[in-house]
BADRENKE-17735 format. One record per atom (N, C-alpha, C, O): x, y, z; residue number from 1; residue in one letter; atom name. Coordinates in steps of 0.05 Angstrom, whole numbers. Layout:
<pt <X, Y, Z>, NUM, 'a', 'CA'>
...
***
This chain:
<pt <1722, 2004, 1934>, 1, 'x', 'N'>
<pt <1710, 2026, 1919>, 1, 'x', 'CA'>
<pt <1680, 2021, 1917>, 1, 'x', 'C'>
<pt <1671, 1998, 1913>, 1, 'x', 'O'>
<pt <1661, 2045, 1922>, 2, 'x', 'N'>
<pt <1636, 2038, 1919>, 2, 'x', 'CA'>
<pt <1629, 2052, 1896>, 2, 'x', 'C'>
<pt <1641, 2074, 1892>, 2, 'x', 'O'>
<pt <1606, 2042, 1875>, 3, 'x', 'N'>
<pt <1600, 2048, 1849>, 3, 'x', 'CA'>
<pt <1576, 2039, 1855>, 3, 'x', 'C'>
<pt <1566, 2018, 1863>, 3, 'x', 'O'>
<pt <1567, 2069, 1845>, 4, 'x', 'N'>
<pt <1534, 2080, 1842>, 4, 'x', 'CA'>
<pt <1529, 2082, 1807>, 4, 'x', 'C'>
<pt <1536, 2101, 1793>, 4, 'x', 'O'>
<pt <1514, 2055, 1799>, 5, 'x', 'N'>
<pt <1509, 2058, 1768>, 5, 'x', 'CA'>
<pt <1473, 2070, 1771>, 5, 'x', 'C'>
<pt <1455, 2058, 1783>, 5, 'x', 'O'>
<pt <1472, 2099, 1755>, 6, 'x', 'N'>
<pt <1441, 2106, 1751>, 6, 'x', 'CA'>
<pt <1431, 2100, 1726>, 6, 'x', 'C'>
<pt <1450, 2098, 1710>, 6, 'x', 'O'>
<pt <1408, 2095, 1714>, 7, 'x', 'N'>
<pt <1393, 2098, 1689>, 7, 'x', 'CA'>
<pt <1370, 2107, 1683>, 7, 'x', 'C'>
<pt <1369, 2131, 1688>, 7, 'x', 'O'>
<pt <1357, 2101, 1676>, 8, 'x', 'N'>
<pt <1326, 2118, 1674>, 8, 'x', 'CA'>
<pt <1312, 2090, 1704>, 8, 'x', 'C'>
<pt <1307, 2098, 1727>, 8, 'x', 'O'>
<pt <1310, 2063, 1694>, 9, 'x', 'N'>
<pt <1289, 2048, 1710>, 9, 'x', 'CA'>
<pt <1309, 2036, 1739>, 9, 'x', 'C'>
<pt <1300, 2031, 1761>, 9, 'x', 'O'>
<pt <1340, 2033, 1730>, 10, 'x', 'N'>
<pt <1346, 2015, 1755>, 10, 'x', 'CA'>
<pt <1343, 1979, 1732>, 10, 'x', 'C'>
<pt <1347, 1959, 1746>, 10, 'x', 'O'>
<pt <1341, 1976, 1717>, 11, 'x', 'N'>
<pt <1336, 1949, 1709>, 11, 'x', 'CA'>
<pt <1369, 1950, 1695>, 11, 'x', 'C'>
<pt <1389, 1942, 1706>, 11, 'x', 'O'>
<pt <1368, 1963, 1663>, 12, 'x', 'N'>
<pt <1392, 1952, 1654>, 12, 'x', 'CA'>
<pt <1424, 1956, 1671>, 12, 'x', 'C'>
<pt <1443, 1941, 1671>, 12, 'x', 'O'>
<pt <1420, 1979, 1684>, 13, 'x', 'N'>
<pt <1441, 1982, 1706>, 13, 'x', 'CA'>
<pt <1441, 1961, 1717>, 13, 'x', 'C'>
<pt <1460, 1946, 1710>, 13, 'x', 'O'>
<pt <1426, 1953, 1734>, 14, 'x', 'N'>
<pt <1437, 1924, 1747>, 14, 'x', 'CA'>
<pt <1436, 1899, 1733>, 14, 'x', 'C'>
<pt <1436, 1879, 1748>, 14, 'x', 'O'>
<pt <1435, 1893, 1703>, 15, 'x', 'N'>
<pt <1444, 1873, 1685>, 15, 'x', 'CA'>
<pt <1470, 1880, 1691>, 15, 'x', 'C'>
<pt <1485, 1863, 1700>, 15, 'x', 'O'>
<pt <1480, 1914, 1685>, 16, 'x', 'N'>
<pt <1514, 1918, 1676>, 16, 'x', 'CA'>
<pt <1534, 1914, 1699>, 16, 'x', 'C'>
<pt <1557, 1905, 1697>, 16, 'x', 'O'>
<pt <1516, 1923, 1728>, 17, 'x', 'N'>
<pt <1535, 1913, 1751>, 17, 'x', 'CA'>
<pt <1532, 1886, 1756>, 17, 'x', 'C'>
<pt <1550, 1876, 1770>, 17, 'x', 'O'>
<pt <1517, 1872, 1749>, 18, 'x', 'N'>
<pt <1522, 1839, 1749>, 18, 'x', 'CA'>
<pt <1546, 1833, 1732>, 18, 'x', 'C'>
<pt <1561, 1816, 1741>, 18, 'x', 'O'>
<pt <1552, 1847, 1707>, 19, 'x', 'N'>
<pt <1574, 1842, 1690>, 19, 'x', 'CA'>
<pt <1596, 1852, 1700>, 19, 'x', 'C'>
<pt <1617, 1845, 1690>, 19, 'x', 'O'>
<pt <1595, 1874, 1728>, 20, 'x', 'N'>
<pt <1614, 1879, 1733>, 20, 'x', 'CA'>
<pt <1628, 1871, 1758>, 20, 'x', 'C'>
<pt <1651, 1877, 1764>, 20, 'x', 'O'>
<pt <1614, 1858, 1772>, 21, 'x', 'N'>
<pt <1609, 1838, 1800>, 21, 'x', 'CA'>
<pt <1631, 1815, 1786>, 21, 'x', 'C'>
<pt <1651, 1806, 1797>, 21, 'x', 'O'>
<pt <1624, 1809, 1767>, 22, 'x', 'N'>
<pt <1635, 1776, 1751>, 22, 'x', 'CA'>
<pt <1660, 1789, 1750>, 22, 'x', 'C'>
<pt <1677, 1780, 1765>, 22, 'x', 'O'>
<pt <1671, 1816, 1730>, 23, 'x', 'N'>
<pt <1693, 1823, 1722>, 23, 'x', 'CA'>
<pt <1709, 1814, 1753>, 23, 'x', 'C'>
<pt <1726, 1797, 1753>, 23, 'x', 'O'>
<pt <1700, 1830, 1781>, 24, 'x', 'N'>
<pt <1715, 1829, 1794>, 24, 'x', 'CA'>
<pt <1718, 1805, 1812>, 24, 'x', 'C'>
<pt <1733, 1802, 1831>, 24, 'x', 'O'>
<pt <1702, 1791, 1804>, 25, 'x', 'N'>
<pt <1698, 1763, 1830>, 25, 'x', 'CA'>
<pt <1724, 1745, 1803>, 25, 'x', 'C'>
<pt <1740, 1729, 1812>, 25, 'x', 'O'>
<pt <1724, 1749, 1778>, 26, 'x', 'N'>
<pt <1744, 1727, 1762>, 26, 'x', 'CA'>
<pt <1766, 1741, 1755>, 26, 'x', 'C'>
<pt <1777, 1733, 1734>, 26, 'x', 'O'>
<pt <1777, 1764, 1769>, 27, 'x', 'N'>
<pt <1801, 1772, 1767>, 27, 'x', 'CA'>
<pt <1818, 1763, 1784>, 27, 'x', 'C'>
<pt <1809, 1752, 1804>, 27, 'x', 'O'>
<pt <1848, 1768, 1780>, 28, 'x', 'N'>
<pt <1868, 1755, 1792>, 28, 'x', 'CA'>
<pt <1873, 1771, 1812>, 28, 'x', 'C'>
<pt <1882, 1762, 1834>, 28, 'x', 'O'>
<pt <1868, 1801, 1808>, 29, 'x', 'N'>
<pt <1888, 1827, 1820>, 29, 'x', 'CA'>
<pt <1862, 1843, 1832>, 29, 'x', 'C'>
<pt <1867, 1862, 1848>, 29, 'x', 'O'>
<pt <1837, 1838, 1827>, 30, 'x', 'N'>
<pt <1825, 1846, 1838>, 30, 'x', 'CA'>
<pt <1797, 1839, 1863>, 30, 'x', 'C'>
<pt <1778, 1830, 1849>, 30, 'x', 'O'>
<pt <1790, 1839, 1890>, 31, 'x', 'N'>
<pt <1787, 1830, 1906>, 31, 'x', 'CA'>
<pt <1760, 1843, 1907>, 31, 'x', 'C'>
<pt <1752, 1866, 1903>, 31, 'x', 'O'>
<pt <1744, 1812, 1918>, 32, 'x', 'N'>
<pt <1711, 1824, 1916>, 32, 'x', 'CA'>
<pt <1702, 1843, 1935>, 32, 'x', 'C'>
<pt <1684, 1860, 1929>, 32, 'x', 'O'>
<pt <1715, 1841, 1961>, 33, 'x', 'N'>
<pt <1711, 1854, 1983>, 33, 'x', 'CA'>
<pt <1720, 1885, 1986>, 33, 'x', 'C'>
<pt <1717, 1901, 2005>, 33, 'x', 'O'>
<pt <1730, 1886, 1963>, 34, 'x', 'N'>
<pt <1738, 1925, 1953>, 34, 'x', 'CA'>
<pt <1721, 1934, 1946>, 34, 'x', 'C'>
<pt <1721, 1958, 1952>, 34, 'x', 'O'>
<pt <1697, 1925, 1933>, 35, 'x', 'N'>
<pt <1684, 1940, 1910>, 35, 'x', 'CA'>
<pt <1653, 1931, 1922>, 35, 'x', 'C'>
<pt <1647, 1909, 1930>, 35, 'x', 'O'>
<pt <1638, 1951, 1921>, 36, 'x', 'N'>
<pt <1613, 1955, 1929>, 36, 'x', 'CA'>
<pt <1595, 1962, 1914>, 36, 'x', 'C'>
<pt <1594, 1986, 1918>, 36, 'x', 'O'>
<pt <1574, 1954, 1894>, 37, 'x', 'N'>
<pt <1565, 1962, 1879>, 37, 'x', 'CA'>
<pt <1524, 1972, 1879>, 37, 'x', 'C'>
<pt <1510, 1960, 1895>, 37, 'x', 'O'>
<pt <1515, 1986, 1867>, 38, 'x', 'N'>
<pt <1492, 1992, 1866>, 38, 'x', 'CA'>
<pt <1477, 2001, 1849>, 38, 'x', 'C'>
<pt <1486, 2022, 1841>, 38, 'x', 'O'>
<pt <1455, 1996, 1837>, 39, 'x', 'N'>
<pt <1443, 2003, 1804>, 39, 'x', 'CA'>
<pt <1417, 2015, 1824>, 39, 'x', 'C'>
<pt <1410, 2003, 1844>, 39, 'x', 'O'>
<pt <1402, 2047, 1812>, 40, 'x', 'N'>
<pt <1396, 2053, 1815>, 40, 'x', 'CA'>
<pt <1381, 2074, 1798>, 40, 'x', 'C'>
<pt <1396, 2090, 1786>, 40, 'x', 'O'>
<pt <1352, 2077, 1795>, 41, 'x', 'N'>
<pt <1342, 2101, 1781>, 41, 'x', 'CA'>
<pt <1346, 2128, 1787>, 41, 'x', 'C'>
<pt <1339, 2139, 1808>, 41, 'x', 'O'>
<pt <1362, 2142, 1761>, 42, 'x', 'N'>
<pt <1366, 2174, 1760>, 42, 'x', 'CA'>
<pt <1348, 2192, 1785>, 42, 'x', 'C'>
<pt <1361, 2207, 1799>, 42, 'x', 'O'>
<pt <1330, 2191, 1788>, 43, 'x', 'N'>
<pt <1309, 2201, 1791>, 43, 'x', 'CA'>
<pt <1308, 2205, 1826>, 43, 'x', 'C'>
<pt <1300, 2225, 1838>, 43, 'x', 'O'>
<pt <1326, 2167, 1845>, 44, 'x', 'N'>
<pt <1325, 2169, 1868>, 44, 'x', 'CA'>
<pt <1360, 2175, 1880>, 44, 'x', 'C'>
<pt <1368, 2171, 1903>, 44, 'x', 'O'>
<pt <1376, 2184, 1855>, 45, 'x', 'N'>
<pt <1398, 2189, 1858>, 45, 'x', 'CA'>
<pt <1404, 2218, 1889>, 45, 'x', 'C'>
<pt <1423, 2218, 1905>, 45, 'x', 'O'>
<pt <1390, 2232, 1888>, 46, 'x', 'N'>
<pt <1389, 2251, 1905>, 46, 'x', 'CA'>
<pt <1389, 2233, 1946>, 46, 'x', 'C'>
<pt <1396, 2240, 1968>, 46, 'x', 'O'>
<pt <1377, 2212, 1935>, 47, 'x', 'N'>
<pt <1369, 2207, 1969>, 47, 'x', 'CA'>
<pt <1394, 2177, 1972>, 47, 'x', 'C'>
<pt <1404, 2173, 1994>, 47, 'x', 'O'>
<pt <1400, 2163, 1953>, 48, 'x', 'N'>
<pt <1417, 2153, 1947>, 48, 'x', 'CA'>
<pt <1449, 2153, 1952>, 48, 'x', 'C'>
<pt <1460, 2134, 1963>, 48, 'x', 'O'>
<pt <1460, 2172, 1944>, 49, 'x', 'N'>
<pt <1486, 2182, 1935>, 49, 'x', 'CA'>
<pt <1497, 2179, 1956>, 49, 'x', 'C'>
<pt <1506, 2156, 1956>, 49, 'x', 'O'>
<pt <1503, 2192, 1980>, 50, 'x', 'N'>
<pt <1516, 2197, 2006>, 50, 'x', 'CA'>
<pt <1532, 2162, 2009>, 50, 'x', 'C'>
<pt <1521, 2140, 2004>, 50, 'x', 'O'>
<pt <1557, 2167, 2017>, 51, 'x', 'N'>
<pt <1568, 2141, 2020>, 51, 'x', 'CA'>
<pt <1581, 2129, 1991>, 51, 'x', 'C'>
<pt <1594, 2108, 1994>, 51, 'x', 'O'>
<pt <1581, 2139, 1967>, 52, 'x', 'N'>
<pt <1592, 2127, 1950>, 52, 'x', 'CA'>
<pt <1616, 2140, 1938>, 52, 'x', 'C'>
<pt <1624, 2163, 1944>, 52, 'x', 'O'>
<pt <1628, 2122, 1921>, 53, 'x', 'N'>
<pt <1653, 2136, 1918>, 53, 'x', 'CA'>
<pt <1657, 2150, 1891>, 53, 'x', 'C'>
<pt <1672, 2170, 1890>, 53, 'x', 'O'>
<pt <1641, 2136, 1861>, 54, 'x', 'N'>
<pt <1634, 2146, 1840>, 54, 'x', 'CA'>
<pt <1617, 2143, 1829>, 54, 'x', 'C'>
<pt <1612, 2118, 1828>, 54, 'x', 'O'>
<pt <1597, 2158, 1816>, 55, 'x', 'N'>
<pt <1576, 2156, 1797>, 55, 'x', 'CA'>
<pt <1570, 2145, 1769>, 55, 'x', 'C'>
<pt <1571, 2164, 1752>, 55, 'x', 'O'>
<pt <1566, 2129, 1760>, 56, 'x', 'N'>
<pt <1559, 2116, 1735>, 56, 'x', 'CA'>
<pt <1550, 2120, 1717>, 56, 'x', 'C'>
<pt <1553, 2098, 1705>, 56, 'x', 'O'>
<pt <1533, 2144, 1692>, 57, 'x', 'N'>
<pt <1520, 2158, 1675>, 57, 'x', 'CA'>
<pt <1515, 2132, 1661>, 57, 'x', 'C'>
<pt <1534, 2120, 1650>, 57, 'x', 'O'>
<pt <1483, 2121, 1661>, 58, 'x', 'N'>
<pt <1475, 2113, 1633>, 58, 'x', 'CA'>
<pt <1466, 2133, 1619>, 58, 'x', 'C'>
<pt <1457, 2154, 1627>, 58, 'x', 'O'>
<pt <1470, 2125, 1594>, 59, 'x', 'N'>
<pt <1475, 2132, 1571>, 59, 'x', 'CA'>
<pt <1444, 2146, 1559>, 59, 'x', 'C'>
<pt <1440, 2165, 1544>, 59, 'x', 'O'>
<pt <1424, 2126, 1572>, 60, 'x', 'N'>
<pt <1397, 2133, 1565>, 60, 'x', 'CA'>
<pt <1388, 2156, 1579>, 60, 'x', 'C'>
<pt <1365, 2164, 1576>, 60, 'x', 'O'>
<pt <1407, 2168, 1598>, 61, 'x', 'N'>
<pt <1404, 2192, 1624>, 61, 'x', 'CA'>
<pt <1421, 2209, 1625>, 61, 'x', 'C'>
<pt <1428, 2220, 1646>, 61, 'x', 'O'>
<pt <1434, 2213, 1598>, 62, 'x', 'N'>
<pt <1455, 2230, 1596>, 62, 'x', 'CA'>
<pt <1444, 2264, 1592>, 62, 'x', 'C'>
<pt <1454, 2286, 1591>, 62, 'x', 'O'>
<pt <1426, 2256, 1589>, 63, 'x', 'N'>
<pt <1403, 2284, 1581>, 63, 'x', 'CA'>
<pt <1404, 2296, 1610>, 63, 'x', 'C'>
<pt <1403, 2321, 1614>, 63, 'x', 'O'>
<pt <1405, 2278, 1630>, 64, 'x', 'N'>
<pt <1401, 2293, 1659>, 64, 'x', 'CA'>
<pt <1427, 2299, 1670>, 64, 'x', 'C'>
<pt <1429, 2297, 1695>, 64, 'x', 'O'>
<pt <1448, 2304, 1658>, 65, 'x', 'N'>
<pt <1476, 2300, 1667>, 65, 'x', 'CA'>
<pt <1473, 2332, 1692>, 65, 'x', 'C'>
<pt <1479, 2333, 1716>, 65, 'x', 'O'>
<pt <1466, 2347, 1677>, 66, 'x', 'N'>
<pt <1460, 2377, 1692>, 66, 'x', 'CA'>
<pt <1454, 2384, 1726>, 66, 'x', 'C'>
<pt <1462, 2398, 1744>, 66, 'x', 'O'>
<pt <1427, 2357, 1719>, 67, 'x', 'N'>
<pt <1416, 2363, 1743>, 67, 'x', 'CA'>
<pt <1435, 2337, 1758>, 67, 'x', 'C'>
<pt <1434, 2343, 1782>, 67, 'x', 'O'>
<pt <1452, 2309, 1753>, 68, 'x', 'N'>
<pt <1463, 2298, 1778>, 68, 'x', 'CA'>
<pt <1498, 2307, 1779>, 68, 'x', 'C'>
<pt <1513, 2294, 1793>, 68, 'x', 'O'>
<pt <1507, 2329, 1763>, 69, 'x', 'N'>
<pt <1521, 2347, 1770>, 69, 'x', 'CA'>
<pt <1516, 2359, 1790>, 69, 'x', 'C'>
<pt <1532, 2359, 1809>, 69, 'x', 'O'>
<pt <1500, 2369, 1789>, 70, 'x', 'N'>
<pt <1482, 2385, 1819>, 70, 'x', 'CA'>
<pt <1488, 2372, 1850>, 70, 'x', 'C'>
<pt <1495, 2383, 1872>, 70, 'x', 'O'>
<pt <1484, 2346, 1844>, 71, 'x', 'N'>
<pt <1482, 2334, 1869>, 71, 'x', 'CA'>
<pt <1512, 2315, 1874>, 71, 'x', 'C'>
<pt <1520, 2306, 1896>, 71, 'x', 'O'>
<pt <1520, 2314, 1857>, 72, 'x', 'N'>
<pt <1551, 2306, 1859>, 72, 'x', 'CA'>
<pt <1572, 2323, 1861>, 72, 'x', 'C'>
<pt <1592, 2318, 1873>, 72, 'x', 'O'>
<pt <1567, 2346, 1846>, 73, 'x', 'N'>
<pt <1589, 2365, 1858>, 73, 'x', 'CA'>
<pt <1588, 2373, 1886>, 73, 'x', 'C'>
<pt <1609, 2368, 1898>, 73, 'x', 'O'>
<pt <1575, 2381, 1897>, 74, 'x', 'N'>
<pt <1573, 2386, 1929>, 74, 'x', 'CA'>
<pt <1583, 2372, 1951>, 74, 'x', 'C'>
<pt <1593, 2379, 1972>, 74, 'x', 'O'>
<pt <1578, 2343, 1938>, 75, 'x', 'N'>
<pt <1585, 2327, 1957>, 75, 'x', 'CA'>
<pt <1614, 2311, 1948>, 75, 'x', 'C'>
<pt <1622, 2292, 1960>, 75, 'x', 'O'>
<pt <1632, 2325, 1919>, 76, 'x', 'N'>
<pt <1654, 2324, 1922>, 76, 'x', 'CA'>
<pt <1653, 2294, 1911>, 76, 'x', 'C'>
<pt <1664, 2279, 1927>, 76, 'x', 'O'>
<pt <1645, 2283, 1892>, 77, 'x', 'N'>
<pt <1631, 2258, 1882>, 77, 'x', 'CA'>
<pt <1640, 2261, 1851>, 77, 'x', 'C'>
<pt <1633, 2281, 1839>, 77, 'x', 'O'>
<pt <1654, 2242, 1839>, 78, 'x', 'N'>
<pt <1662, 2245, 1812>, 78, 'x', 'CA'>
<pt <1637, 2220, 1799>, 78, 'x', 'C'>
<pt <1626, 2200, 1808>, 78, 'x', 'O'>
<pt <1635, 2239, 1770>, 79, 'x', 'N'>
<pt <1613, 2227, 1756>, 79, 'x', 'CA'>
<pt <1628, 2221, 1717>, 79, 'x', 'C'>
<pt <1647, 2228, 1703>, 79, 'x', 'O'>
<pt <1614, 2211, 1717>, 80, 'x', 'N'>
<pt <1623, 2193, 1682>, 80, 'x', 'CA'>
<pt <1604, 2184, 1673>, 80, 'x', 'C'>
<pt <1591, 2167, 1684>, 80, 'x', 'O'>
<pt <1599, 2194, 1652>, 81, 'x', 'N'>
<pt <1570, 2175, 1636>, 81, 'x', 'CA'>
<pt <1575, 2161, 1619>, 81, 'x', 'C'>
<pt <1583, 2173, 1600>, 81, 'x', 'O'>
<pt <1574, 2135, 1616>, 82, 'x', 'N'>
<pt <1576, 2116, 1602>, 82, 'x', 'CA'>
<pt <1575, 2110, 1569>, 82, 'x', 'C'>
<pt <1554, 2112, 1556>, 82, 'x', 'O'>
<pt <1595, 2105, 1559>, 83, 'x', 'N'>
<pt <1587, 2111, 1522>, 83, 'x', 'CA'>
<pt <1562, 2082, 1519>, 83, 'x', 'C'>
<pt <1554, 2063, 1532>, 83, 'x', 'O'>
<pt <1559, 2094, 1498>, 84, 'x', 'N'>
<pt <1520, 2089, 1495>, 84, 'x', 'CA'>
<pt <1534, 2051, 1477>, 84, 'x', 'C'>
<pt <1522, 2030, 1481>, 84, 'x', 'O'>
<pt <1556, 2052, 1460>, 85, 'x', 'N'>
<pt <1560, 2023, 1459>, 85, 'x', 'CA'>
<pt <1579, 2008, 1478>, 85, 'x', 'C'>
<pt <1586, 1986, 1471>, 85, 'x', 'O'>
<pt <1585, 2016, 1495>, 86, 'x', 'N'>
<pt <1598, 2004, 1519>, 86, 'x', 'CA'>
<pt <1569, 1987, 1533>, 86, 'x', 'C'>
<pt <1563, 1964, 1533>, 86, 'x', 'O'>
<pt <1557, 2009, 1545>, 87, 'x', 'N'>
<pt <1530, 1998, 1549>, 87, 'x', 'CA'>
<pt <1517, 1985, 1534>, 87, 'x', 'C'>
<pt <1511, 1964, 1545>, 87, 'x', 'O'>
<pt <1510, 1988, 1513>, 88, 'x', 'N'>
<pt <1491, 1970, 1504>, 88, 'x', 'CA'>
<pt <1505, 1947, 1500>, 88, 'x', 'C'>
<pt <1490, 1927, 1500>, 88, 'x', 'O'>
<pt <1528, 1943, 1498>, 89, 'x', 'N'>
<pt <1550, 1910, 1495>, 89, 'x', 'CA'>
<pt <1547, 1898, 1530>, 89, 'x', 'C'>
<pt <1551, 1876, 1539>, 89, 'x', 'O'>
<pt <1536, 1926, 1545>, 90, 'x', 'N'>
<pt <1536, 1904, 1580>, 90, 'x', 'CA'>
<pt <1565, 1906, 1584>, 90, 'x', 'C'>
<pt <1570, 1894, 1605>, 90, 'x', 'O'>
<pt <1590, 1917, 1570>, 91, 'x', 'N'>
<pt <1619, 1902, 1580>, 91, 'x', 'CA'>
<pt <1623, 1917, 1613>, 91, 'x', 'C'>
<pt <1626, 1941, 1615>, 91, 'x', 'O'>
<pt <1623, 1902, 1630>, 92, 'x', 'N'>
<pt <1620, 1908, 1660>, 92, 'x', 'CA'>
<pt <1648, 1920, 1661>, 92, 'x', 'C'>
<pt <1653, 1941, 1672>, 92, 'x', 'O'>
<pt <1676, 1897, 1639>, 93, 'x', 'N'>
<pt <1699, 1903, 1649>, 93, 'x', 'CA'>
<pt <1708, 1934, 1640>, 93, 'x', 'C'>
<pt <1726, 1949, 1648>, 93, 'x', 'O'>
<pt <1695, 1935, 1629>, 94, 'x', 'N'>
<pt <1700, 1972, 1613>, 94, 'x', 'CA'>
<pt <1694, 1991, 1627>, 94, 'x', 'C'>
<pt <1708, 2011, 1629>, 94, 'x', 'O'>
<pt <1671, 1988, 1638>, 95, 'x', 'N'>
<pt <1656, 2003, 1658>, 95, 'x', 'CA'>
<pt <1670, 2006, 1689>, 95, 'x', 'C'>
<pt <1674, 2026, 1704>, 95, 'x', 'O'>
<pt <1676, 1976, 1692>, 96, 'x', 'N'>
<pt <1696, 1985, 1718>, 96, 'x', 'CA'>
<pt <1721, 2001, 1712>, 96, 'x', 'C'>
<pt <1730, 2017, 1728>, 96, 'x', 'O'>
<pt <1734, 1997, 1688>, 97, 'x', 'N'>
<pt <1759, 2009, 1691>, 97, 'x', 'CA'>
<pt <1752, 2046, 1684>, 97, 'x', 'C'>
<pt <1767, 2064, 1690>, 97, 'x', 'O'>
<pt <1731, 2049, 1673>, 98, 'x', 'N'>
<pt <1720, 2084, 1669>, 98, 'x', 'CA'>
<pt <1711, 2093, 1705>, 98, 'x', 'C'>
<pt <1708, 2116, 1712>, 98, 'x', 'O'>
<pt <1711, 2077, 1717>, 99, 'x', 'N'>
<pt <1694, 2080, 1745>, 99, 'x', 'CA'>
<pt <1722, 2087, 1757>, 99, 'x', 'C'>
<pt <1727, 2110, 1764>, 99, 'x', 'O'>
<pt <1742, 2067, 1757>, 100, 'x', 'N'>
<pt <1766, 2061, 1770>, 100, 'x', 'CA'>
<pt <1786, 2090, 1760>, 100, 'x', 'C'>
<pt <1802, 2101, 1774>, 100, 'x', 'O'>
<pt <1782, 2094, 1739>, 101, 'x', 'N'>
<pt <1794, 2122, 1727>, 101, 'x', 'CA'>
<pt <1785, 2148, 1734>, 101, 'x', 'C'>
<pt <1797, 2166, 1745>, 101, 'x', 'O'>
<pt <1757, 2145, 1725>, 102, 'x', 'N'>
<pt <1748, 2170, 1736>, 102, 'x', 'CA'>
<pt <1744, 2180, 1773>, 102, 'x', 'C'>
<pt <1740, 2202, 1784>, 102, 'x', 'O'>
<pt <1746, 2156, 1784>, 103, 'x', 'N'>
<pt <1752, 2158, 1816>, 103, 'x', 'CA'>
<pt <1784, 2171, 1827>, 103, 'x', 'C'>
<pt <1790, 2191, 1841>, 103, 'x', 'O'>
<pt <1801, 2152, 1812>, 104, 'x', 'N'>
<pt <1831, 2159, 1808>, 104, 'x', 'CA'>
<pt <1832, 2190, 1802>, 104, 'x', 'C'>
<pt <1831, 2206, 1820>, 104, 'x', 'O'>
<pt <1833, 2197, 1778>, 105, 'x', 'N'>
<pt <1832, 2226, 1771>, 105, 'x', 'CA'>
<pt <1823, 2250, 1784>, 105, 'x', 'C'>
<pt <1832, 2273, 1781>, 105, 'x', 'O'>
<pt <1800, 2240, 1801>, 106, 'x', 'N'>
<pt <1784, 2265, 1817>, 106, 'x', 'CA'>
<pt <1807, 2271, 1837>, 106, 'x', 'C'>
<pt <1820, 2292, 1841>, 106, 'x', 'O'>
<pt <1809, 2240, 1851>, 107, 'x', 'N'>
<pt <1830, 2242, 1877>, 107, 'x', 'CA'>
<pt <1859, 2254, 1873>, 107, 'x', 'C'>
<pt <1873, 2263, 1891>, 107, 'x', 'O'>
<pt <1865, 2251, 1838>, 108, 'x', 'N'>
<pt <1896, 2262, 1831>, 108, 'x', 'CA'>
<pt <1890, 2298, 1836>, 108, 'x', 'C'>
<pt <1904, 2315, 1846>, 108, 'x', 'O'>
<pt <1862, 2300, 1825>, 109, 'x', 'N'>
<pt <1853, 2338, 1823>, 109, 'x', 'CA'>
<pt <1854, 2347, 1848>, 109, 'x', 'C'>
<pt <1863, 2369, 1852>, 109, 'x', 'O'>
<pt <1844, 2330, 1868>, 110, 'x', 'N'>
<pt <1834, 2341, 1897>, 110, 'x', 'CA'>
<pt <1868, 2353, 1903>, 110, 'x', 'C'>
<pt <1872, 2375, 1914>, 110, 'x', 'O'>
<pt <1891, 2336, 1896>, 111, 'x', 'N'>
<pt <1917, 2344, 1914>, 111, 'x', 'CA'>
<pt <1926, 2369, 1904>, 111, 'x', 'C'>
<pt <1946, 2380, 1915>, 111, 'x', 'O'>
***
């Protein structure tokens, strides 16, 4: 699975996929070589996106949800924005399993 986390700078996003890199490199059931990850600013999400499998919403960029609706619906791209104390706690493992759900779900809608 590839997971595109956005925020306003690109900085705390990639503190949270480091937390979520760990979740999956010290799990039993889950394998590092599945999961592809990328922290990225809201802003370069448009040139970005192509190639991934779900979208990440920080919490501090939930204001722009409108406009990366825009660019994820088209390309058939499920999106989730992150609760604002999930994030601020960093829990990577929370975040992957909202990523892992909200990917799941799109694919249950598509059938």
């Amino acid at each position: 699975m590839r997971i595109l986390l956005c925020c306003a700078g690109g900085f705390s996003t990639n503190m949270l996929m480091q937390n979520m890199k760990k979740v999956v490199k010290e799990s039993a059931k889950l394998k590092e070589e599945d999961f592809k990850f990328i922290a990225i600013p809201a802003d370069t999400l448009e040139s970005e996106i192509d190639n991934w499998d779900v979208v990440m919403i920080g919490p501090q960029v939930s204001h722009k949800v409108d406009f990366i609706e825009s660019i994820c619906k088209p390309r058939d791209i499920p999106y989730s924005v992150i609760d604002k104390d999930v994030y601020g706690q960093m829990d990577g493992a929370t975040v992957l399993k909202l990523a892992i759900l909200t990917y799941r779900k799109h694919q249950l809608e598509k059938k």
